[in-house]
Structure formats: C-alpha cells, structure tokens
BAVO-451261 format. One record per residue: residue number from 1; residue in three letters; x, y, z of N, C-alpha, C in turn. Coordinates in nm, 4 decimals, padded with zeros to 6 digits. Layout:
! residues N
(NUM ALA (X Y Z) (X Y Z) (X Y Z));
...
This chain:
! residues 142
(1 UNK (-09.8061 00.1629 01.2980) (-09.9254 00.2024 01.3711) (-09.9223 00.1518 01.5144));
(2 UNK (-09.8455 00.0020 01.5527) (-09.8138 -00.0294 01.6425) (-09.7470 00.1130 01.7567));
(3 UNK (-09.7576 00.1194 01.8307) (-09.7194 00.1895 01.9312) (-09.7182 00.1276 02.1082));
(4 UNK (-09.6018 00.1103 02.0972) (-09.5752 00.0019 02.2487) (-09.5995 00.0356 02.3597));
(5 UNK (-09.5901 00.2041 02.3686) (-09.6020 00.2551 02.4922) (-09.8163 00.2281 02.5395));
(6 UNK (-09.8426 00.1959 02.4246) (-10.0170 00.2157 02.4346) (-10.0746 00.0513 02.4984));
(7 UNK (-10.0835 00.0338 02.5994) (-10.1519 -00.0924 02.6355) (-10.2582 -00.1057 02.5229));
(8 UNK (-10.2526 -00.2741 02.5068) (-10.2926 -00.3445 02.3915) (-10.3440 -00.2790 02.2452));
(9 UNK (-10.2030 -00.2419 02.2179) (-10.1969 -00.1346 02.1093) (-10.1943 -00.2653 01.9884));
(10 UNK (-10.1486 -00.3494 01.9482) (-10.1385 -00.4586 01.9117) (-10.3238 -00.4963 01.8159));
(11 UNK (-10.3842 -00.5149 01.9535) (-10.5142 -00.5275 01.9078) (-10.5784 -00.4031 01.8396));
(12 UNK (-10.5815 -00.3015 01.9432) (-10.6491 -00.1744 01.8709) (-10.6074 -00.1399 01.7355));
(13 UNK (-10.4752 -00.1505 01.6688) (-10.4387 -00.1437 01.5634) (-10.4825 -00.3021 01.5083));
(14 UNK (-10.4834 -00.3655 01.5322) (-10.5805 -00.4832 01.4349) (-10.7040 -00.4317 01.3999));
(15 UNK (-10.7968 -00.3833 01.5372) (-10.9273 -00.3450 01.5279) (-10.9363 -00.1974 01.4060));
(16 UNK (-10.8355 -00.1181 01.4073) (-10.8080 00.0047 01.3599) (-10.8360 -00.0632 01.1756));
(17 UNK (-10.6820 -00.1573 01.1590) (-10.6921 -00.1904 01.0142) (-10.7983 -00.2705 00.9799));
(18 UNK (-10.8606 -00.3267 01.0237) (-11.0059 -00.4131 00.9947) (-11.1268 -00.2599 00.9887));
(19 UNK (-11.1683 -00.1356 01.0569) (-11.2161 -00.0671 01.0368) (-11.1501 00.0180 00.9098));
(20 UNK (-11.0305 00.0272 00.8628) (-10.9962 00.0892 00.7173) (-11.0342 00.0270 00.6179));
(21 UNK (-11.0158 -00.1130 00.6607) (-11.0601 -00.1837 00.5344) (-11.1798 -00.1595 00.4950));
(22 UNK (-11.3010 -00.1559 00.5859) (-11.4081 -00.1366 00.5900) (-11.4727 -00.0221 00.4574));
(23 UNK (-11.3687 00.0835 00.5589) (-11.4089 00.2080 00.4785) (-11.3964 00.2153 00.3569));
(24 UNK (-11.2538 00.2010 00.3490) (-11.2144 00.1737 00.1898) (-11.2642 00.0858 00.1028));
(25 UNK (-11.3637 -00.0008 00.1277) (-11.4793 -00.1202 00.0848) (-11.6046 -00.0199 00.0692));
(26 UNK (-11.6407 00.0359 00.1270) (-11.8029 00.0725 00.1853) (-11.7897 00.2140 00.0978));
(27 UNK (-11.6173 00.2912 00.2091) (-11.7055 00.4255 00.1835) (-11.7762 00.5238 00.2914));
(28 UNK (-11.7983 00.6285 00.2806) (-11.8899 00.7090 00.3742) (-12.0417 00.6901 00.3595));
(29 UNK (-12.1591 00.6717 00.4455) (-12.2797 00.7361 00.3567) (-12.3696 00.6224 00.3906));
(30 UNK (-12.3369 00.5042 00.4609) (-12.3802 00.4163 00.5397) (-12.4796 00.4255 00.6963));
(31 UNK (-12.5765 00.3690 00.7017) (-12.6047 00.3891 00.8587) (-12.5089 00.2741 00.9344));
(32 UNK (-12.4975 00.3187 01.0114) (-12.4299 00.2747 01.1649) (-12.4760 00.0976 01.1745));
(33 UNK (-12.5268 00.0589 01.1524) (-12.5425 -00.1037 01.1656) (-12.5217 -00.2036 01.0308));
(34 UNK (-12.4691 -00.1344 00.8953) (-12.4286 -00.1617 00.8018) (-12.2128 -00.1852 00.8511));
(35 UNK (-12.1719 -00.0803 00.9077) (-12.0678 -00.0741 00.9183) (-12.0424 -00.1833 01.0029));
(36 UNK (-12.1483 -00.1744 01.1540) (-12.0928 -00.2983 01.2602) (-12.1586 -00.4321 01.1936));
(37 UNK (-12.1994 -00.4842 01.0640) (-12.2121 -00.6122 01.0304) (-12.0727 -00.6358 00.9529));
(38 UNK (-11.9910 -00.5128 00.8706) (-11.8746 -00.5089 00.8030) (-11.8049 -00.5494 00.9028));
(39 UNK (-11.7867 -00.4475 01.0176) (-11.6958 -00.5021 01.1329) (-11.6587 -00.5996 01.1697));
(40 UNK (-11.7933 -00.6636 01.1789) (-11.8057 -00.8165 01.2488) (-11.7340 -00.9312 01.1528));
(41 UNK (-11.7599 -00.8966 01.0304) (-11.7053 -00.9587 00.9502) (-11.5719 -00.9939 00.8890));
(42 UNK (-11.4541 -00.8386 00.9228) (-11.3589 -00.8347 00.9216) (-11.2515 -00.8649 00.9732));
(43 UNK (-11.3249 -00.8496 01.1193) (-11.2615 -00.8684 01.2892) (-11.2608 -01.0183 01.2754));
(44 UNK (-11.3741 -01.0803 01.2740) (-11.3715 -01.2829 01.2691) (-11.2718 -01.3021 01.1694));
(45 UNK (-11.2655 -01.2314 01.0130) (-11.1269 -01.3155 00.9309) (-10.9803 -01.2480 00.9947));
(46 UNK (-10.9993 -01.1732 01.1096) (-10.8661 -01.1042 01.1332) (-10.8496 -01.1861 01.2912));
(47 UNK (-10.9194 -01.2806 01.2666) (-10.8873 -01.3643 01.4136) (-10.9239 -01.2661 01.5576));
(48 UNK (-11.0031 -01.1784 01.5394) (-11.0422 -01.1274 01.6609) (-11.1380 -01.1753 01.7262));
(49 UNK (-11.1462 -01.2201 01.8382) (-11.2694 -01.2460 01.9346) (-11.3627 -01.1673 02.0254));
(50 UNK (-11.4651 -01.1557 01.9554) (-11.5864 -01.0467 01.9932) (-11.7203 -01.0871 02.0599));
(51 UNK (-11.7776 -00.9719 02.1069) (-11.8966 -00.9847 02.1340) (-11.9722 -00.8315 02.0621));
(52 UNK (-12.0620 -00.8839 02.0066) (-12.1153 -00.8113 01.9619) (-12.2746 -00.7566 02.0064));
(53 UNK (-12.2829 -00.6107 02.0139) (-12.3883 -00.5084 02.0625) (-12.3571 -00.5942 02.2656));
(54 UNK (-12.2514 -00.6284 02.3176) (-12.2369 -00.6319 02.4355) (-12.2779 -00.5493 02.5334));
(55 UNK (-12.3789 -00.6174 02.5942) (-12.5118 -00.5392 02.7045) (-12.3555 -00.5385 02.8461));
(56 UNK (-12.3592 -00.4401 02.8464) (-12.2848 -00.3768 02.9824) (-12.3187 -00.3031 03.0757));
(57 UNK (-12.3896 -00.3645 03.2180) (-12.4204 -00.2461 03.3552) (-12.3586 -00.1024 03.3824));
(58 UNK (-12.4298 -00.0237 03.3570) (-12.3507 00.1049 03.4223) (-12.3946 00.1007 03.5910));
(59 UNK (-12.2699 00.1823 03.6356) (-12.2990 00.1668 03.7992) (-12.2772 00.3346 03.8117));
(60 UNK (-12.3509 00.3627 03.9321) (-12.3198 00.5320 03.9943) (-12.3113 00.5134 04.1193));
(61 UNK (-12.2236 00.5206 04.1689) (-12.1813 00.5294 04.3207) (-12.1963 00.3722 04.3821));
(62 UNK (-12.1654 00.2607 04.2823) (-12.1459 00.1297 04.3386) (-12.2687 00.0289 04.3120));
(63 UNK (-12.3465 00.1273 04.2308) (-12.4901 00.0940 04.2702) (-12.5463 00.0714 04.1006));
(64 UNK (-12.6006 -00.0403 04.0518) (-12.5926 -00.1016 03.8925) (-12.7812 -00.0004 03.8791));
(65 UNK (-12.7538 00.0942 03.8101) (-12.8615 00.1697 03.7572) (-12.9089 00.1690 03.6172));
(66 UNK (-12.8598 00.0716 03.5097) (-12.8830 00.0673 03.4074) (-12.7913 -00.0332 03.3185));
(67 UNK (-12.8426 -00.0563 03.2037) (-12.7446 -00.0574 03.1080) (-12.7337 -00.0634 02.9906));
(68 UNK (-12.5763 -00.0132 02.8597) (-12.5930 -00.0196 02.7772) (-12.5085 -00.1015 02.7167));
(69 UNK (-12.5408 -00.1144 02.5804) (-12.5045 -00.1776 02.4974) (-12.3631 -00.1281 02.4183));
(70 UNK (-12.2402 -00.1931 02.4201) (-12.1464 -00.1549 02.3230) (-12.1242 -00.2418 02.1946));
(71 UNK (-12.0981 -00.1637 02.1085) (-12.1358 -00.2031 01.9876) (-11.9926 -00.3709 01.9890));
(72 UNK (-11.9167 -00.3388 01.9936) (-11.8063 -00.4719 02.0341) (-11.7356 -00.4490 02.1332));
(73 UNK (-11.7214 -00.5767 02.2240) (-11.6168 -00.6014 02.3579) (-11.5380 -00.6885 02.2614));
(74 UNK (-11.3983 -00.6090 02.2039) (-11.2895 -00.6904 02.1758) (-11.1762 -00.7986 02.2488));
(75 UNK (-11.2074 -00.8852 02.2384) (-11.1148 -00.9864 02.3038) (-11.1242 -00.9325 02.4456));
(76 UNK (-11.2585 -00.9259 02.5189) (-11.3146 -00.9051 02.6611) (-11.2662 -00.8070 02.7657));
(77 UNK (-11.1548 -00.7165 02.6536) (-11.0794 -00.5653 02.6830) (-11.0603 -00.4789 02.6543));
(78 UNK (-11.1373 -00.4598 02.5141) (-11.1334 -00.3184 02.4367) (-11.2769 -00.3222 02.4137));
(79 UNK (-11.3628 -00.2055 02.4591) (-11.4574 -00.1939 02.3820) (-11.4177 -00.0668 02.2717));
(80 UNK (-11.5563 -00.1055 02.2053) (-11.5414 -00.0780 02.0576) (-11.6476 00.0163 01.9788));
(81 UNK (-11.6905 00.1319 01.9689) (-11.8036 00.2071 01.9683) (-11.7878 00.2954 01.7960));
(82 UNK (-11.8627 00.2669 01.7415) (-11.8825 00.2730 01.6283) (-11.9722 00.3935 01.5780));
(83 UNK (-11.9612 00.4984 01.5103) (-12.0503 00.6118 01.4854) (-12.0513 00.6551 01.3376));
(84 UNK (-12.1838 00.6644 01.2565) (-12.1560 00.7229 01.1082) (-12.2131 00.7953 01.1033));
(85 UNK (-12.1952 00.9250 01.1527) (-12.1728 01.0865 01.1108) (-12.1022 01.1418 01.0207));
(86 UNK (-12.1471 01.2735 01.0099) (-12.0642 01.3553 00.9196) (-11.9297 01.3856 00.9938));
(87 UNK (-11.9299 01.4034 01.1020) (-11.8303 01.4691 01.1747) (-11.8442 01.4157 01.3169));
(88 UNK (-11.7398 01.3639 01.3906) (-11.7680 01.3318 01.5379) (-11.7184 01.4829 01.5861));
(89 UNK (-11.8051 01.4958 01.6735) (-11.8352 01.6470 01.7832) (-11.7983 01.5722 01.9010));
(90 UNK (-11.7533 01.6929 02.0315) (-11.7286 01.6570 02.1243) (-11.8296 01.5600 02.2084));
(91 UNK (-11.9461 01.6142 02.1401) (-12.0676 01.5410 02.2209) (-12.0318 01.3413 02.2149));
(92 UNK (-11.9776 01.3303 02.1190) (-11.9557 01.1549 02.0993) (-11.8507 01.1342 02.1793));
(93 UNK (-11.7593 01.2067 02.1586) (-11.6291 01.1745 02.2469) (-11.6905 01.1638 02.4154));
(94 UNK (-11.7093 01.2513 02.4633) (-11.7693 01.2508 02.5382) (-11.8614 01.1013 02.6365));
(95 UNK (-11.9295 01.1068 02.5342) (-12.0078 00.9659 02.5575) (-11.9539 00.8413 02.5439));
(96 UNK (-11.8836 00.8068 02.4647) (-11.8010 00.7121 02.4536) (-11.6955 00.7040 02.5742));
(97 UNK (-11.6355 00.7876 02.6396) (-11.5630 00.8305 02.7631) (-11.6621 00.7762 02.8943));
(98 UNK (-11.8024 00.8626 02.8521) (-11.8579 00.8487 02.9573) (-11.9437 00.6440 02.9844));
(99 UNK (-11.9179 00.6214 02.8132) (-11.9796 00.4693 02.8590) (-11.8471 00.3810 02.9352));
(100 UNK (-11.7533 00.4428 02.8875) (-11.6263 00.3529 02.9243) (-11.5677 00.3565 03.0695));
(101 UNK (-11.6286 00.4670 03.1604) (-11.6162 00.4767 03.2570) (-11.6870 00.4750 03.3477));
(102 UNK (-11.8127 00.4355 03.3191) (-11.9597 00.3865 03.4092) (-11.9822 00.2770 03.3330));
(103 UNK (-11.9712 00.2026 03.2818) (-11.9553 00.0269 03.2961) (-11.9324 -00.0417 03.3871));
(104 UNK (-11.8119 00.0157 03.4269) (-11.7847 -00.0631 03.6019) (-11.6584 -00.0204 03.6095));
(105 UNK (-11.5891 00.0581 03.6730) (-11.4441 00.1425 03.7167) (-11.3667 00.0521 03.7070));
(106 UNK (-11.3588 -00.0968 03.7537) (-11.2755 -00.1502 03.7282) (-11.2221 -00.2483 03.5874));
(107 UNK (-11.3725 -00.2632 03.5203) (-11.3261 -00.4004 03.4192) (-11.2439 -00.3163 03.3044));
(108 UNK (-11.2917 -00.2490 03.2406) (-11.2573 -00.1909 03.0924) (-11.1461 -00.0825 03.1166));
(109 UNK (-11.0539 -00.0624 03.0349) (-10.9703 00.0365 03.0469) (-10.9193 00.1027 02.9104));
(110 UNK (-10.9684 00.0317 02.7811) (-10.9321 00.1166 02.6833) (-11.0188 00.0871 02.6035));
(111 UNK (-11.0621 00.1829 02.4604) (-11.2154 00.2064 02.4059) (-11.1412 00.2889 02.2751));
(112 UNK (-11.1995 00.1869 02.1679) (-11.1920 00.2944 02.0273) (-11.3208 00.3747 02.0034));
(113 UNK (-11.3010 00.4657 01.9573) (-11.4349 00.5371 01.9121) (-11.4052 00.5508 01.7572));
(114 UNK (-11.4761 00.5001 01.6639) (-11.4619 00.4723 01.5316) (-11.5464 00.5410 01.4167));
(115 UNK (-11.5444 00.6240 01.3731) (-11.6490 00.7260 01.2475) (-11.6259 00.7162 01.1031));
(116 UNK (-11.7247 00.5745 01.0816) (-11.7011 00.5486 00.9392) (-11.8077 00.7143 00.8666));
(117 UNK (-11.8831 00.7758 00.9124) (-11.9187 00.8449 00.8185) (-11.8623 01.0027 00.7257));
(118 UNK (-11.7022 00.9870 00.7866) (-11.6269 01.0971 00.6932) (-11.5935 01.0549 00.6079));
(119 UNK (-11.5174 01.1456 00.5141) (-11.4754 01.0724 00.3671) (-11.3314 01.0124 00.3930));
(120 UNK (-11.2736 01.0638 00.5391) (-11.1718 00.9394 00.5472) (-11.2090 00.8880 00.6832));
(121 UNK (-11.1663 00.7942 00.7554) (-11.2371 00.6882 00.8618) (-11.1515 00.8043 00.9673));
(122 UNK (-11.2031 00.7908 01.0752) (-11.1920 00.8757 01.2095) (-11.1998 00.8049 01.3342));
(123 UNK (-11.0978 00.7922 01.3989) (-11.0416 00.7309 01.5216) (-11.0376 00.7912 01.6331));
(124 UNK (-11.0585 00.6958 01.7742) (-10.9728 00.7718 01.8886) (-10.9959 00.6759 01.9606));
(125 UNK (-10.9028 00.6659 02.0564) (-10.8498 00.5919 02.1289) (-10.8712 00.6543 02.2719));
(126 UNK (-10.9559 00.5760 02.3078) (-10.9856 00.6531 02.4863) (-10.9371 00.5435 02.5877));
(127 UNK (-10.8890 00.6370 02.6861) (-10.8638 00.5744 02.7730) (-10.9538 00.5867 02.9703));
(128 UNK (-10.9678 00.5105 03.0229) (-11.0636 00.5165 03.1249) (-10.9978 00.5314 03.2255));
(129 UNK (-11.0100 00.6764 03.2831) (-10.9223 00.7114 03.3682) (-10.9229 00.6723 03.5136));
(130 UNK (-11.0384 00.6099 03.5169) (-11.0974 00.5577 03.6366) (-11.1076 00.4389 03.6495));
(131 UNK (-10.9902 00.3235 03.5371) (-10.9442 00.2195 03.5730) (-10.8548 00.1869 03.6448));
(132 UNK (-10.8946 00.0576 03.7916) (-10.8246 00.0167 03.8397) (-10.7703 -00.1168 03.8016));
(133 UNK (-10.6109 -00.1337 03.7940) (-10.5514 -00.2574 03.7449) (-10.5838 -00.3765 03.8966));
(134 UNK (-10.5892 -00.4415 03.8926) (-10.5792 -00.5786 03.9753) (-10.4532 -00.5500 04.0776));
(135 UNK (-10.3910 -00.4838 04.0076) (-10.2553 -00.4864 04.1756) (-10.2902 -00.3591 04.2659));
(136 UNK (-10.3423 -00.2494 04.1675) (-10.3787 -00.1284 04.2442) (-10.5000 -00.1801 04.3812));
(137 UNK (-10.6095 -00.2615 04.2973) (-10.7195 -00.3213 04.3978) (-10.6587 -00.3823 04.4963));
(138 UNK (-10.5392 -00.4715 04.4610) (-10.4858 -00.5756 04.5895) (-10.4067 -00.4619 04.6656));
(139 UNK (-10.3802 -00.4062 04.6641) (-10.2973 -00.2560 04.7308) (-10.3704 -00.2010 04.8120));
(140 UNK (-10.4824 -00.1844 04.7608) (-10.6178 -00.0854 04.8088) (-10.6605 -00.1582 04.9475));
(141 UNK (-10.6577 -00.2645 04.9391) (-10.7452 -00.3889 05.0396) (-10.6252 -00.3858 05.1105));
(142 UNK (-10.5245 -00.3737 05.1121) (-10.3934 -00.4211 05.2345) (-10.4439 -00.2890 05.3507));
C-alpha cells in the first residue's frame, strides 16, 4: 500500500489501515462521530499523533475570513476528513479539496478523504495544489 513516489505515503497508509480496521470492526451504518471516536482510538494505539476536530483559518485573498474544523491534523501534515454516507459524490470531494486549499496555501499539502458509510471503506487521497514547499517560498522572496 506503501507507495514512495506519494509524499508521506508512509503515514497516510498507517492512517488508511487504522480506518480499515475500523470498518471491519464497526461496519457501515454509523453516524460520522462514532467513526472519528474509533479513529481516535486506533490512530493513538498505531502511534499516530493527532489533533482532533482541528479548528483551521480559511483565508481568501490573504485575508483570514473564517474557520473550519478538520476532523484530524495527522502528525501536523495530513489532514484527515472523515464522511459516513452511502456514497461519496463529487460534492465531498470537492469540499474536502476545497478545505485543504483555503486553510492557508502554504501549511497543508496532503488530505485523506475517508467514507466509512459503504459496505467497503472508501478513500482518496488529495492533494493541494496550491501548496507552497518552504524552498519554493525562499525562491519567491529572492
């Protein structure tokens, strides 16, 4: 499941097998804050370091207009967004994209989107296209 070419693929596949376990424990058919107390629970015996329902500023044009909550900031670089539906629709993808990239352009750069409510668990792996790494910023400023 490891995949090297995927920045901190390592973790996301920790975070990935701690959400199977879940399922395969639970099941489909759960609300959404049953799964992120499983989470929480799985992630701490799998040695992950979290924050949980992590209040994060969205910014629009530089400027901090709000903010929301992600369900886990994994080890202070993956967030972690959790959904129990029947089916994730574009509309989640979407949003999950769109929290991961109005947080702040620069901190976050990769985001699971996680759907314990099918009859098998449902993944994706987003990436924030509108992350800047630390050398790109020191580049930017020269």
């Amino acid at each position: 499941m490891i995949k090297e070419e995927y920045k901190y693929s390592e973790l996301t596949s920790k975070i990935i097998k701690c959400a199977m376990t879940v399922h395969c424990t639970l099941g489909n058919g759960f609300q959404e804050v049953i799964y992120q107390r499983a989470m929480a629970i799985e992630m701490r015996s799998a040695g992950i370091a979290f924050n949980r329902e992590f209040e994060m500023p969205i910014f629009y044009r530089e400027q901090h207009i709000g903010t929301r909550r992600v369900d886990f900031l994994a080890e202070e670089i993956v967030s972690v967004e959790l959904k129990a539906v029947i089916k994730l629709e574009d509309v989640h993808l979407a949003q999950a994209i769109n929290y991961l990239e109005a947080y702040n352009l620069e901190i976050l750069e990769i985001g699971l989107l996680i759907n314990f409510g099918e009859r098998s668990l449902n993944f994706k792996r987003l990436t924030n296209k509108k992350y800047k790494s630390s050398e790109s910023q020191r580049s930017n400023k020269s």
